[in-house]
C-alpha distance (Angstrom), angle and dihedral (degrees) to the residues before:
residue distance angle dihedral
X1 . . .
X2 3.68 . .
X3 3.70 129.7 .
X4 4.28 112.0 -94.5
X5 3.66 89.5 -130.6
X6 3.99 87.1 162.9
X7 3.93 147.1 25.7
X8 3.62 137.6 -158.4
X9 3.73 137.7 -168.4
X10 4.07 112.1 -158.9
X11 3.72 104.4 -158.9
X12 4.04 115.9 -164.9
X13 3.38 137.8 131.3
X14 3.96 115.6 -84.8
X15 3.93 89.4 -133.0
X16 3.51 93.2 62.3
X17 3.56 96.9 47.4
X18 4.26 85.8 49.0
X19 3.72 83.0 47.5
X20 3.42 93.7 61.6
X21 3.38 102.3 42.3
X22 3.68 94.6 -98.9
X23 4.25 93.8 -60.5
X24 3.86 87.1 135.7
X25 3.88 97.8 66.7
X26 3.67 84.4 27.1
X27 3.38 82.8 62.7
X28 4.02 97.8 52.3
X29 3.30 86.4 53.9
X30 3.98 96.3 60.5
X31 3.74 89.8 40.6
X32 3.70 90.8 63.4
X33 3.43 99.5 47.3
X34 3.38 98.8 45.0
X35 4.24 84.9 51.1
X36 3.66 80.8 51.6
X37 4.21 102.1 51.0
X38 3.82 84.9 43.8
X39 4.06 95.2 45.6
X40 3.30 97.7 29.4
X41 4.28 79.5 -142.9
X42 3.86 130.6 91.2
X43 3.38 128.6 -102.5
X44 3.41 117.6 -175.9
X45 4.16 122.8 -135.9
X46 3.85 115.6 -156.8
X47 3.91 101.9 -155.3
X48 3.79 98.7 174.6
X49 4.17 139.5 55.0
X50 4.08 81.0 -128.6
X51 3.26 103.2 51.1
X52 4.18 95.3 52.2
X53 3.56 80.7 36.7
X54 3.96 98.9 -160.4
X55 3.76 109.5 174.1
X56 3.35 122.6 159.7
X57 3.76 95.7 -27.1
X58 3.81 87.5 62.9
X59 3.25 102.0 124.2
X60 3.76 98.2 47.6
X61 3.73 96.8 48.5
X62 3.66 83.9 42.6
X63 4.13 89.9 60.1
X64 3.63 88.7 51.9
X65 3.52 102.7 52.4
X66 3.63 89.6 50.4
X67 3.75 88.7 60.5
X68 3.78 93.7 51.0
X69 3.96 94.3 50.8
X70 4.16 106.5 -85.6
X71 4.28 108.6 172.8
X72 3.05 112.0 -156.3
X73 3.38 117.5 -151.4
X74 3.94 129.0 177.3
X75 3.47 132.8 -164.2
X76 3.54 108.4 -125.3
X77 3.77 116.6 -149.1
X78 3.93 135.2 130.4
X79 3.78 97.2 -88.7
X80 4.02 92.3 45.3
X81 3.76 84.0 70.1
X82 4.43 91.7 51.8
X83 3.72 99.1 43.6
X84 4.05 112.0 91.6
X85 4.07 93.5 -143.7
X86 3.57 100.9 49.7
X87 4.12 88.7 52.4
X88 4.07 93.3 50.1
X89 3.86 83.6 42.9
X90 4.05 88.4 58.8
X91 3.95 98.1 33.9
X92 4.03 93.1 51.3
X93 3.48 90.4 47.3
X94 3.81 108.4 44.2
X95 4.17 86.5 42.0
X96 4.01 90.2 56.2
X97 4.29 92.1 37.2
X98 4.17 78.3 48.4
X99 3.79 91.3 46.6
X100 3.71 89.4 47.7
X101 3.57 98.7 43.0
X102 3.81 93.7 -123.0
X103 3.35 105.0 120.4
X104 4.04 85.1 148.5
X105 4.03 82.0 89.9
X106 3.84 97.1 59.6
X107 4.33 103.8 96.5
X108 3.09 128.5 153.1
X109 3.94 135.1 -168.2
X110 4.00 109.8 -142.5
X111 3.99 94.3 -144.3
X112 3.71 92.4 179.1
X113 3.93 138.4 -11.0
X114 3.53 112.4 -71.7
X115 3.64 116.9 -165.6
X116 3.54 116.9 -116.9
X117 3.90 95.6 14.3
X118 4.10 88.7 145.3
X119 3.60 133.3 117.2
X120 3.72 111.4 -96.9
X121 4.10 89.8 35.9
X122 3.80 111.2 154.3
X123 3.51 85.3 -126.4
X124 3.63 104.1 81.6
X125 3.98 94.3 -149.3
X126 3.36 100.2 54.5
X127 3.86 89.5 53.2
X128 3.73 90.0 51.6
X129 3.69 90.6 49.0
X130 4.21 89.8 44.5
X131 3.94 82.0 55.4
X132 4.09 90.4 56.1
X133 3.81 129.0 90.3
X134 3.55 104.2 -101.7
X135 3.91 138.8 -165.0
X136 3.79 110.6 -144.8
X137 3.82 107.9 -132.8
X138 4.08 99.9 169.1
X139 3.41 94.9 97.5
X140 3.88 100.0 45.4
X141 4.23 95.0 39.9
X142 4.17 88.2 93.7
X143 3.47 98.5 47.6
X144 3.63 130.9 89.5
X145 3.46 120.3 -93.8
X146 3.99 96.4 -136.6
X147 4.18 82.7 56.4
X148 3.83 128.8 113.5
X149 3.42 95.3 -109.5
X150 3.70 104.1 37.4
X151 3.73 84.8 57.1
X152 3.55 94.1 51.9
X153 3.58 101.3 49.6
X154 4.51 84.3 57.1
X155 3.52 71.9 47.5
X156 3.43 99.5 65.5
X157 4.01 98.9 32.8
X158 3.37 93.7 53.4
X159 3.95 92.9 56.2
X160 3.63 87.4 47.9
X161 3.43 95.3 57.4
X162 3.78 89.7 39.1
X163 3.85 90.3 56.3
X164 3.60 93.9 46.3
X165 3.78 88.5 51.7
X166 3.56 92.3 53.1
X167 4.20 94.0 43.0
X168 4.01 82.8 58.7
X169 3.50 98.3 39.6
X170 3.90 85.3 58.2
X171 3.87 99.5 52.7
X172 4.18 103.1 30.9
X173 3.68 111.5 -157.3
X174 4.06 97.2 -104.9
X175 4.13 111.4 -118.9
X176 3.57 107.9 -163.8
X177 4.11 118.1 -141.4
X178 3.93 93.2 -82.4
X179 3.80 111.9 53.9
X180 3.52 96.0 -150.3
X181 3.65 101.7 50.4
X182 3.75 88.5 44.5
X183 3.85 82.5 56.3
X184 3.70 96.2 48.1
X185 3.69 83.4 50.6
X186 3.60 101.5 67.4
X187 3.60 98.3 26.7
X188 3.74 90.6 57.5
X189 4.00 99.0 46.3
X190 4.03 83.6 53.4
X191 3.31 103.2 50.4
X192 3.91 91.8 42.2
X193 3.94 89.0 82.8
X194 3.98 94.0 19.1
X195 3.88 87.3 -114.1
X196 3.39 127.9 104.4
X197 4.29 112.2 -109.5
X198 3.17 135.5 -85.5
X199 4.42 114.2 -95.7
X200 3.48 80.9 -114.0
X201 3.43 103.3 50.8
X202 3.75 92.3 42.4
X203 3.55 93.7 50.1
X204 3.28 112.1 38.3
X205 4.13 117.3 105.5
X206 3.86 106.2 -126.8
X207 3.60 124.4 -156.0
X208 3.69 115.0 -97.2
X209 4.38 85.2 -117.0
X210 3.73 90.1 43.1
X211 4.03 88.4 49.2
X212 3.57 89.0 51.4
X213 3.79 102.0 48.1
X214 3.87 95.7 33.6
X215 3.91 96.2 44.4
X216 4.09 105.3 104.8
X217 4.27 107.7 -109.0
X218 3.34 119.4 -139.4
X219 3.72 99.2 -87.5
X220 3.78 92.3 57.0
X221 3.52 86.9 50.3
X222 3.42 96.2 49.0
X223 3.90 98.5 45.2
X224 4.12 86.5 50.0
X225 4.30 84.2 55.5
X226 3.77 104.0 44.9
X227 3.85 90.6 68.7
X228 3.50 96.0 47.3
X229 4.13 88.9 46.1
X230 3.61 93.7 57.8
X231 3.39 97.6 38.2
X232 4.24 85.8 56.8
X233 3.38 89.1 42.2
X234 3.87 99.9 54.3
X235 4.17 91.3 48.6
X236 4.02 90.4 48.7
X237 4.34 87.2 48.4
X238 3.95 85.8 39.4
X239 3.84 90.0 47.3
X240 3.60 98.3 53.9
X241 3.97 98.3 59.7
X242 3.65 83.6 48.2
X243 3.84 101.8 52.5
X244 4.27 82.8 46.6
X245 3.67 84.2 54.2
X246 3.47 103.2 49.3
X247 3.82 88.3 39.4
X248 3.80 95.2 55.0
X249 3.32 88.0 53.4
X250 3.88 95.1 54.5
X251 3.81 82.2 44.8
X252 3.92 100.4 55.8
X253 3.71 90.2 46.3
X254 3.86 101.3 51.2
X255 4.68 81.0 57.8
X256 3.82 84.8 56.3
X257 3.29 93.3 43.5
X258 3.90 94.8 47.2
X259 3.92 89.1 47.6
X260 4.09 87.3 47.3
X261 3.96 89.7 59.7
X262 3.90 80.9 66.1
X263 3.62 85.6 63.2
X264 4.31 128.0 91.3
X265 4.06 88.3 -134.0
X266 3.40 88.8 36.4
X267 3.99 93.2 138.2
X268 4.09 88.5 59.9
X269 3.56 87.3 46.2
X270 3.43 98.6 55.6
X271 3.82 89.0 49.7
X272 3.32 90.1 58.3
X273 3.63 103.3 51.5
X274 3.87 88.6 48.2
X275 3.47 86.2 57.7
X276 3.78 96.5 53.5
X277 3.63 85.4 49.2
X278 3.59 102.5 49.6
X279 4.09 80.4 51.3
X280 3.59 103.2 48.9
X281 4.20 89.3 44.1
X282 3.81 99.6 50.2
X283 4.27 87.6 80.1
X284 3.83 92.9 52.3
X285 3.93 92.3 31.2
X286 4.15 83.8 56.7
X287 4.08 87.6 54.1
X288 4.06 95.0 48.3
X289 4.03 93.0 48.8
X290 3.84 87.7 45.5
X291 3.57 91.2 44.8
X292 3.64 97.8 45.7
X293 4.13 95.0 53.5
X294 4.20 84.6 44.5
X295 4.12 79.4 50.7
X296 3.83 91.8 51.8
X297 3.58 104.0 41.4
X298 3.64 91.2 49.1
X299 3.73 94.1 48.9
X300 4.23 90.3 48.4
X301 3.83 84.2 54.2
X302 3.63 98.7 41.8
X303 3.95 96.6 50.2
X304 3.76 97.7 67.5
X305 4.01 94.3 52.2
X306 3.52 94.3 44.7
X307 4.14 90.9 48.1
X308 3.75 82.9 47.7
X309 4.02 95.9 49.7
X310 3.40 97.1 44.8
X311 3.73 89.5 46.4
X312 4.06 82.6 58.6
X313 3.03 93.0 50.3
X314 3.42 97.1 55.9
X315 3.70 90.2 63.8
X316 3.09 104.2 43.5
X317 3.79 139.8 96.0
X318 4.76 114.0 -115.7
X319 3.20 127.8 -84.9
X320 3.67 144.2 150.2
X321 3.85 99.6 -94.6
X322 3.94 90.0 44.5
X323 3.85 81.8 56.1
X324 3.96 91.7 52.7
X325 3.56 102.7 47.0
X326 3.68 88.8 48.6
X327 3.72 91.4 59.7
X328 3.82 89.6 38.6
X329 4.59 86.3 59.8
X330 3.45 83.2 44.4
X331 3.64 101.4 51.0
X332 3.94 91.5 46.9
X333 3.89 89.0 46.2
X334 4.25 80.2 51.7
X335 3.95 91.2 49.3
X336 4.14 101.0 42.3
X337 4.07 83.5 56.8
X338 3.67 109.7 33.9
X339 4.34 77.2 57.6
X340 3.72 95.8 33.0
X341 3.88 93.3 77.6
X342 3.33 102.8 53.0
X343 3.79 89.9 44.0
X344 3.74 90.3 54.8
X345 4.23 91.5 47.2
X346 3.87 85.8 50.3
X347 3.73 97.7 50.5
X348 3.71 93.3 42.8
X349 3.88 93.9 47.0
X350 4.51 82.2 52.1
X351 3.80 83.1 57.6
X352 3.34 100.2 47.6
X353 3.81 92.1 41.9
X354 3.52 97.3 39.6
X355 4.15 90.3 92.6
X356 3.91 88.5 62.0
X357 3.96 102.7 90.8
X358 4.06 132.5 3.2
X359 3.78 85.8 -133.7
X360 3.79 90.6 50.1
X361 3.65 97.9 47.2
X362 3.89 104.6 78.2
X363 4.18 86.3 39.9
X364 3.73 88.2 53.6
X365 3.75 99.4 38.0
X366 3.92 85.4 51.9
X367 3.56 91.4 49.2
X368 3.72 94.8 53.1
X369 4.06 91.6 45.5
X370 3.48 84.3 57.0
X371 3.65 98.2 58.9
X372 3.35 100.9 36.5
X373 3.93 80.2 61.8
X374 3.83 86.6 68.3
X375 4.23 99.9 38.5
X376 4.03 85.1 44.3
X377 4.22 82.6 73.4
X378 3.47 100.8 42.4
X379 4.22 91.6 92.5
X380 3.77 79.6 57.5
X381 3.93 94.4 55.4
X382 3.83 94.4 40.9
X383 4.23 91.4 53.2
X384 4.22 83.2 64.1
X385 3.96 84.2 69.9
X386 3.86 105.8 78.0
X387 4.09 81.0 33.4
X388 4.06 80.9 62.5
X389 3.47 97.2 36.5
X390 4.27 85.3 54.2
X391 3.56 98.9 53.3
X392 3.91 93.9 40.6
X393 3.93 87.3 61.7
X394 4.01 83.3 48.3
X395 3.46 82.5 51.1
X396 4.16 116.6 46.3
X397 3.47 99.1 -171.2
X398 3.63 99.2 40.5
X399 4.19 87.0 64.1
X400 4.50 86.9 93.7
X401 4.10 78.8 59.2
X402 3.84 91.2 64.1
């Protein structure tokens, strides 16, 4: 048997792939051995949750395959974008390729148009995925997958993905002799300017003296995350009022509604009313979407540092300030769930409500976007737990924190 010399995990939603007669893992299949005939090696293509089988080690594992060469590709259609799954599957990936600096992993295969797949989309996803290298597949989906040019377009994925493999084949990520501290390494010199390094900088062996006087300490680490915690913590306080808002809003206008039904033209009533509404909300509406990116982007440049402190902290010996920014993780893993419930009831009751009105549909279906923006990173939040846990066993008296 052949050398694995790559993996891949195909993320799409299974009702697609039953919608199209199963052409989407059909299509996995042909992608590998195409990568195969041209390689001559094996790659191996994950194409379901079960098979990579995650659970609640997911991140971890997740890490890991990044380091040994995991594409991940999604299928990009319109129902990728409304099932729960397929949005953790893309925000714990792209935050550990951003932690890692290997962004070179991120691909995605645009199936079929998806509206609002554009950079600067409210919906914080679909910018990502805008932001990816893509292969169109529109114009191919309809044809048959014996034809010329369905061939050629696995053709031409596969020798993308082979010349990727082959670009990080030829400059390894460098692991120094402790895993972890390697990890801190990179993490930490990411999140220092909340991009992701340089090639260079990520590739580049150090010497074990340079690694040691160059690798950020806990104080730099912890001056580069207190900015980026209050600056997540204001847009979660700011978001709150703003959810009420929009909520009360929603609230007042189902009464009038209710006392409309009363009415003999109480259809043209009700239009009415849900056109007042749909007025009066667009103002807070505005805040909440620009709220909830501000929410995301601080949370995708937040997760790195705190992986990377806790990581320190893990190794290193107690003292007060370890005991503070414990309590500090903890607090904002406190916050991001004490709010993270209502959020969730909100966004489900948009859903659910969204049917209602044609003139409340787009407000509500922006609403819930917006929200789901902020319970897409909550996977994220929960993986700093056992991270916690770790450094409060380091760290006796600092178990009370936890």
């Amino acid at each position: 048997m052949s050398e694995v010399v790559a993996k891949a995990f195909l993320s799409y939603a299974h009702v697609d792939n039953e919608r199209e007669d199963g052409r989407i893992r059909r299509l996995a299949e042909l992608l590998r051995a195409e990568f195969e005939f041209l390689t001559g090696e094996t790659i191996d293509i994950f194409v379901d949750s079960a098979e990579i089988r995650w659970g609640h080690d997911f991140r971890a594992q997740l890490d890991e395959a990044l380091q040994n060469t995991t594409f991940f590709i999604p299928v990009l259609t319109p129902t990728y974008f409304l099932r729960e799954e397929c949005r953790k599957e893309m925000v714990q990936f792209v935050s550990s390729a951003r932690s890692l600096g290997l962004q070179e992993l991120l691909m995605s295969i645009r199936y079929t148009p998806v509206p609002d797949l554009r950079e600067g989309s409210t919906d914080e996803l679909k910018d990502i995925a805008a932001r990816m290298q893509f292969e169109p597949w529109d114009d191919v989906r309809l044809l048959e997958e014996t034809s010329s040019p369905y061939r050629t377009r696995i053709h031409r994925l596969a020798t993308r993905l082979v010349e990727l493999t082959r670009d990080l084949e030829a400059r390894p990520v460098h692991l120094a002799s402790n895993p972890k501290r390697a990890s801190v390494d990179v993490i930490a010199k990411s999140a220092e300017a909340g991009e992701p390094p340089s090639a260079a900088q990520r590739l580049r062996p150090a010497p074990e003296e340079e690694e040691a006087d160059d690798a950020p300490g806990f104080l730099e680490l912890m001056a580069d995350f207190q900015p980026v915690a209050d600056e997540w913590t204001n847009t979660l306080t700011t978001l709150g009022p703003a959810v009420g808002e929009f909520g009360e809003l929603f609230s007042a206008s189902s009464k009038e509604m209710e006392k409309a039904n009363k009415k003999p033209n109480a259809f043209a009533a009700k239009i009415v009313i849900a056109r007042q509404l749909a007025k009066d909300a667009a103002a807070p509406l505005e805040t909440i979407e620009h709220m909830s990116k501000e929410y995301s982007t601080s949370l995708l440049r937040m997760d790195p540092i705190i992986r990377a402190v806790l990581e320190v902290l893990a190794h290193q010996e107690e003292d007060a300030g370890n005991g503070d920014a414990v309590a500090g993780i903890r607090r904002l893993i406190d916050s991001s769930r004490e709010a993270m419930a209502t959020i969730t009831e909100a966004a489900d009751a948009a859903k659910a409500n969204a049917g209602m009105s044609r003139d409340l549909r787009p407000l509500l279906r922006r609403f819930e976007t917006a929200l789901r923006n902020v319970v897409d990173g909550q996977d994220l939040i929960d993986g700093w737990e056992p991270l916690l846990e770790g450094a409060a066993k380091r760290l006796p008296s600092l178990e009370v924190a936890t």
